[in-house]
N, C-alpha and C positions, 0 to 999 in steps of 0.2 A: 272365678267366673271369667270365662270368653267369650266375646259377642260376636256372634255370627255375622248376622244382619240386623238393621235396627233403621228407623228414619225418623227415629226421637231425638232429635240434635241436641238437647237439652240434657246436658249430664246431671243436672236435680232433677227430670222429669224422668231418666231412663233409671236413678235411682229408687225414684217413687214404683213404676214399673217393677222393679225386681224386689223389693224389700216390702213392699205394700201390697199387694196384688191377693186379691177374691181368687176361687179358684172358677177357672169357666164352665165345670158340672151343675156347679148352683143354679145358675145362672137360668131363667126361663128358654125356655123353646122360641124363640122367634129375636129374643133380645138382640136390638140393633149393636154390632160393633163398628170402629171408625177404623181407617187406616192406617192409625198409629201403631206403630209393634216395637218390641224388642223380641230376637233369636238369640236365642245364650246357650253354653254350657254349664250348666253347674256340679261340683264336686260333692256329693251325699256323704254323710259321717264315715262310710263305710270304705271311702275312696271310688267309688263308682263315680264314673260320669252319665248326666241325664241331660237330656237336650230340653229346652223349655220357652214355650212361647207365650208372652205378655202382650195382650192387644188392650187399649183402651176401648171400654162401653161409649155409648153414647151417654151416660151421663158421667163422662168424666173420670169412673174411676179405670183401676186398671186388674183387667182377668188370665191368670195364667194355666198352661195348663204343661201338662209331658207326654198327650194326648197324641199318636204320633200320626192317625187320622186328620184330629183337628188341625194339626201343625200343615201337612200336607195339603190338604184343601185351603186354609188361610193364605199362604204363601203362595199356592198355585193361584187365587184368584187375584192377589195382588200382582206376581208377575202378567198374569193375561191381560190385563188391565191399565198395564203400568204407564203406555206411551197410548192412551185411548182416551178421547175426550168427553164418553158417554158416562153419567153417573149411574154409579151402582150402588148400594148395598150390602152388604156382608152382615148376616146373621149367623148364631148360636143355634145348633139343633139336636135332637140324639136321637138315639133309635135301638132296638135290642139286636143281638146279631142272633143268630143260629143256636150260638150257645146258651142262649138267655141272659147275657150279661150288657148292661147299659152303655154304651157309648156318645159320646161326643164329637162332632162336624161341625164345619163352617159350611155355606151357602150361599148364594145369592138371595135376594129376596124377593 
């Protein structure tokens, strides 16, 4: 595993993040996330590399995904935000594309 970006100082907490983690399709439509994350590479049985995002829920635990939409929108609304002293929101959301298949975003709320 390599960590891209992360702002979980806690190396027990960024463990919990990667080893514990829901997956964030489950996850209701609207579900508050915090702005906790871990950015990683991980290694698949196969030797493939997958890039993979861990945000903590608002209740604490932690949701990840390889979602490369979700990844994109999470990360762009933390960097937009990052030196801003307005509070935001970051929610869980999906929607069907074109092709009929389910997808996952992050959003403001």
């Amino acid at each position: 595993m390599k960590v891209l970006r992360t702002n979980i100082e806690s190396k027990v907490e960024q463990f919990k993040a990667v080893k514990n983690a829901h997956t964030v399709k489950d996850l209701p439509d609207g579900f508050e996330l915090t702005q906790n994350f871990i950015n990683y590479i991980d290694e698949k049985q196969d030797g493939k590399e997958v890039e993979i995002l861990t945000v903590q829920g608002s209740d604490e635990e932690y949701y990840g995904t390889n979602s490369s939409t979700f990844i994109h929108d999470y990360l762009e609304i933390i960097d937009m935000f990052a030196d801003c002293e307005e509070d935001f929101t970051i929610v869980k959301d999906s929607n069907v594309s074109k092709a009929g298949r389910q997808f996952v975003y992050a959003r403001l709320a």
